[in-house]
C-alpha positions as CSV (number, residue, x, y, z in Angstrom):
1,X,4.8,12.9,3.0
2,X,5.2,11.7,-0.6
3,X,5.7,8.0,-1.1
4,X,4.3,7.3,-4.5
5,X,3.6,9.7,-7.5
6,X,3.0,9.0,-11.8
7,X,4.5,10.8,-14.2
8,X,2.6,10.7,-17.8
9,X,4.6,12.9,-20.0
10,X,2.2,13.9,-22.8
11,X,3.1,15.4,-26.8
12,X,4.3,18.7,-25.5
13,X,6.6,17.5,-22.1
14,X,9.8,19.2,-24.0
15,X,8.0,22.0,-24.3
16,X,5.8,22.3,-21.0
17,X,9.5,22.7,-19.3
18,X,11.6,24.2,-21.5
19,X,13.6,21.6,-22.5
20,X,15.6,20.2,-25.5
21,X,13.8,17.9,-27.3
22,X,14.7,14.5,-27.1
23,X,13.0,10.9,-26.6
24,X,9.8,11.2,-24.6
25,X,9.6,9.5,-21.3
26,X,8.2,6.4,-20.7
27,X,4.6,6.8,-18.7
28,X,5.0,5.6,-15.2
29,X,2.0,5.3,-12.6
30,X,3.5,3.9,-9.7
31,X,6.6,5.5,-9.1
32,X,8.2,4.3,-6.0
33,X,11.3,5.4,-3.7
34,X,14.1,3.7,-5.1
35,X,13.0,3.7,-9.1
36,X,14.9,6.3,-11.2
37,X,12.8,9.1,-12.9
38,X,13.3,11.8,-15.2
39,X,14.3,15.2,-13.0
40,X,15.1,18.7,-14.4
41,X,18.3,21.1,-13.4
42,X,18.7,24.3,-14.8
43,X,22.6,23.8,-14.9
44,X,23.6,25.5,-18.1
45,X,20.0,25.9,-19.3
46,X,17.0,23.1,-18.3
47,X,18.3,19.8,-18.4
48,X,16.4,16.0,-18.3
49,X,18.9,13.7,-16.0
50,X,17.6,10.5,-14.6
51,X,17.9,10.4,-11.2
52,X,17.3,7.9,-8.0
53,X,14.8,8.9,-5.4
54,X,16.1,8.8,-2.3
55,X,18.2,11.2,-1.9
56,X,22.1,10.7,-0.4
57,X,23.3,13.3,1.6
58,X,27.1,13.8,1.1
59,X,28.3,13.0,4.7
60,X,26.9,9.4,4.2
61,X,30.2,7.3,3.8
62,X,28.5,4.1,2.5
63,X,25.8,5.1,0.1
64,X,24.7,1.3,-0.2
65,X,23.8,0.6,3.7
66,X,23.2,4.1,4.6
67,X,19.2,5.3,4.5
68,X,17.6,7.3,1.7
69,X,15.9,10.3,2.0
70,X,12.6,10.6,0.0
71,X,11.0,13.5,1.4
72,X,12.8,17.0,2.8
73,X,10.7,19.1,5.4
74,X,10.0,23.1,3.7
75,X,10.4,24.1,7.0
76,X,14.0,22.7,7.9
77,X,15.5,23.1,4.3
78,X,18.3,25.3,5.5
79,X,18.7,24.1,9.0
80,X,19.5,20.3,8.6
81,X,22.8,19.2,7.4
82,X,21.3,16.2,4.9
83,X,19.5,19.4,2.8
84,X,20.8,23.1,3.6
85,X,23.8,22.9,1.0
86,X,21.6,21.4,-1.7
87,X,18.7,23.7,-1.5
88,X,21.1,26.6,-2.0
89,X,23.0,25.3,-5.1
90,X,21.5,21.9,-5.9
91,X,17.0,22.3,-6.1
92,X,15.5,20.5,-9.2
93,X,11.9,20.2,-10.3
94,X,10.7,16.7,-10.3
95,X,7.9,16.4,-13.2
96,X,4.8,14.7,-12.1
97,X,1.0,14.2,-13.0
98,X,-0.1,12.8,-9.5
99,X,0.8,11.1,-6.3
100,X,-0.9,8.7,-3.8
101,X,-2.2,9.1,-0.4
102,X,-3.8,6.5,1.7
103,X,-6.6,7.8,4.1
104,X,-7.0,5.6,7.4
105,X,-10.3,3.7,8.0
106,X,-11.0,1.7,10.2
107,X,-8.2,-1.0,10.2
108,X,-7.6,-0.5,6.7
109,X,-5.7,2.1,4.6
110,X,-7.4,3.4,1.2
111,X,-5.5,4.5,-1.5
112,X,-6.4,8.5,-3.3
113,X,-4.9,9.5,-6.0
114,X,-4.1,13.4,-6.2
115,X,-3.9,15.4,-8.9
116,X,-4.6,18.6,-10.5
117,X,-8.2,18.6,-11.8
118,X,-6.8,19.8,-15.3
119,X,-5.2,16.9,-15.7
120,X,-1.9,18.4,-16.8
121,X,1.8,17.9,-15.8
122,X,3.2,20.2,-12.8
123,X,6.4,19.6,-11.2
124,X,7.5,19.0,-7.4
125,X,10.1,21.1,-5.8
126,X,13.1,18.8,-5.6
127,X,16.4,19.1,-3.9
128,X,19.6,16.4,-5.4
129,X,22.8,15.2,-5.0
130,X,25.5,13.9,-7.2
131,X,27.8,11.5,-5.9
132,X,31.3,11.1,-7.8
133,X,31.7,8.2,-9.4
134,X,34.2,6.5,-12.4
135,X,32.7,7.4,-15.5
136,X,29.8,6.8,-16.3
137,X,28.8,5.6,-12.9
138,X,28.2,8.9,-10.4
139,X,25.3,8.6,-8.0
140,X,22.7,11.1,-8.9
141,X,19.7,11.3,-5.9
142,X,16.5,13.9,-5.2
143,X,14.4,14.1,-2.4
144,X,10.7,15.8,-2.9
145,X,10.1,18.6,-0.4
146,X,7.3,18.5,1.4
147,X,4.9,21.8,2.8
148,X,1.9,22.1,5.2
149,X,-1.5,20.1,3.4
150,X,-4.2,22.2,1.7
151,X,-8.0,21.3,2.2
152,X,-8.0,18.9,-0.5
153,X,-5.1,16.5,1.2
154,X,-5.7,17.3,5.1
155,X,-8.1,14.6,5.0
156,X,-5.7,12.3,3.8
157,X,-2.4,13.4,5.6
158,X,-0.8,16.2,7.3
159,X,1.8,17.0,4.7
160,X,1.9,17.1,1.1
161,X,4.3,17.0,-1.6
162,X,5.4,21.2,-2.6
163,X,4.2,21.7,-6.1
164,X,5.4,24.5,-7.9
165,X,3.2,27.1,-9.5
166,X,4.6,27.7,-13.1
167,X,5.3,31.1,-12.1
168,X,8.1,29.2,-9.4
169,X,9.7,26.7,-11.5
170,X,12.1,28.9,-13.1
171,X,13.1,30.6,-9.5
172,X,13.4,27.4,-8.1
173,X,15.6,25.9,-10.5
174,X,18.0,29.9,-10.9
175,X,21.1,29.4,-9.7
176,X,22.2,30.8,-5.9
177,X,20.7,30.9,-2.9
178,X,17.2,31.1,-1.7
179,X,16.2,32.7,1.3
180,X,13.9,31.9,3.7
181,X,11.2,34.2,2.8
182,X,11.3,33.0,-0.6
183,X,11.2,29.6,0.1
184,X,7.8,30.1,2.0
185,X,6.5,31.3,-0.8
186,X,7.2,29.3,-3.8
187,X,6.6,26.3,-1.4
188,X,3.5,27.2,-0.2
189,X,0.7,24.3,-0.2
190,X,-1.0,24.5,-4.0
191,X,-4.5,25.9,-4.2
192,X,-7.0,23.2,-3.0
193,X,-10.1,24.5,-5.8
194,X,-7.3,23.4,-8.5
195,X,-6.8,19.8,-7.3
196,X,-8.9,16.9,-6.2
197,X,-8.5,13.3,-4.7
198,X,-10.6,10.5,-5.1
199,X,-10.0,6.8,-4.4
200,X,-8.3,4.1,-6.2
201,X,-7.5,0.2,-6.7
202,X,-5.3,-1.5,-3.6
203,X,-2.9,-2.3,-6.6
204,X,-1.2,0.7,-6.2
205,X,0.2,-0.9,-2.5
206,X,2.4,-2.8,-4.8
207,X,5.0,-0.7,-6.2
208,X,5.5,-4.1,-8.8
209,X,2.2,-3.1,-10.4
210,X,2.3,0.2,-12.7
211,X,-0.4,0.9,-15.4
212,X,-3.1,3.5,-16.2
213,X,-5.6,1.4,-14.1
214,X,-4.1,2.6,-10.9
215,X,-5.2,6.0,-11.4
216,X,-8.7,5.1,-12.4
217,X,-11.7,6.1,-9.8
218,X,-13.4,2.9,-7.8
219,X,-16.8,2.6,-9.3
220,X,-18.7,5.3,-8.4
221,X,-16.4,6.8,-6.4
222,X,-14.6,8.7,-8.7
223,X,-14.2,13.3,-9.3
């Protein structure tokens, strides 16, 4: 799964996904389910729309009590009600620089931090919903898909978070339907010898906590 990711937008953000320019982004390195991000559309050319992660499937009568959905299985994007209509008309990119993982040892839990070993910005495959609401107040909500791990975060869990090769972002955000053998491969797991993982500061357990320290290696420990 994905439960935690940063996004660091850097100079050229407008430009690394075709976007109108605008204000840049504030850095966030601790982004938690609940927090509202930045998220692209390609309605009417790529857009920047702050959204809420969790997403809020449209059957749900009582968006306040009922569950969120963070994450959205590759595999079942067009078999479960909470996702098939979305992943045909509604998929978004969700920009990112890294997410968290936490390995199991021993009784504890240790945070990695993922990332590709560029450094650079890719984006998530994304799925949303827009919930009417009086102006100014409609309910917008993504969920991150998730895909099979590569070697890189099998160690650390048996899914990962779908991120998009450049070549796929502008399929996944063209308007219509996907089919199913497309949709195995744009979401297929990244390449592992472009990514690494190393391990970071317990902070990070506290989605309250958000700074560039969180992403730092331990002493020693680091890529």
């Amino acid at each position: 799964m994905c439960g935690r990711f940063t996004i660091v937008p850097t100079v050229d953000f407008y430009e690394r996904f075709g976007l109108p320019h605008g204000t840049r982004p504030a850095p966030k390195y601790n982004v938690a389910p609940g927090q509202e991000v930045p998220v692209i559309t390609g309605e009417g050319g790529n857009r920047l729309v702050p959204m809420t992660w969790g997403l809020i499937a449209p059957f749900v009568q009582d968006p306040v009590g009922g569950r969120p959905i963070i994450n959205a299985r590759a595999e079942t994007l067009l078999s479960r009600p909470a996702f098939r209509d979305a992943v045909r008309g509604r998929r978004c990119l969700v920009p990112a620089t890294g997410f968290y993982e936490w390995k199991p040892e021993g009784r504890r839990r240790v945070p990695f931090y993922v990332r590709l070993k560029a450094g650079t910005l890719f984006a998530f495959a994304g799925i949303y919903e827009v919930r009417p609401g009086p102006p100014g107040d409609s309910l917008a909500t993504f969920a991150i898909i998730t895909t099979m791990p590569n070697k890189v975060v099998s160690p650390l869990h048996d899914r990962m978070p779908a991120i998009l090769g450049r070549e796929n972002e502008a399929r996944w955000l063209q308007a219509g339907e996907i089919g199913p053998g497309d949709l195995a491969g744009v979401l297929a797991p990244y390449p592992a010898p472009e990514m690494e993982a190393y391990p970071v500061s317990g902070r990070v357990n506290d989605p309250a906590n958000d700074g560039p320290d969180l992403v730092r290696p331990l002493a020693g420990l680091g890529p």
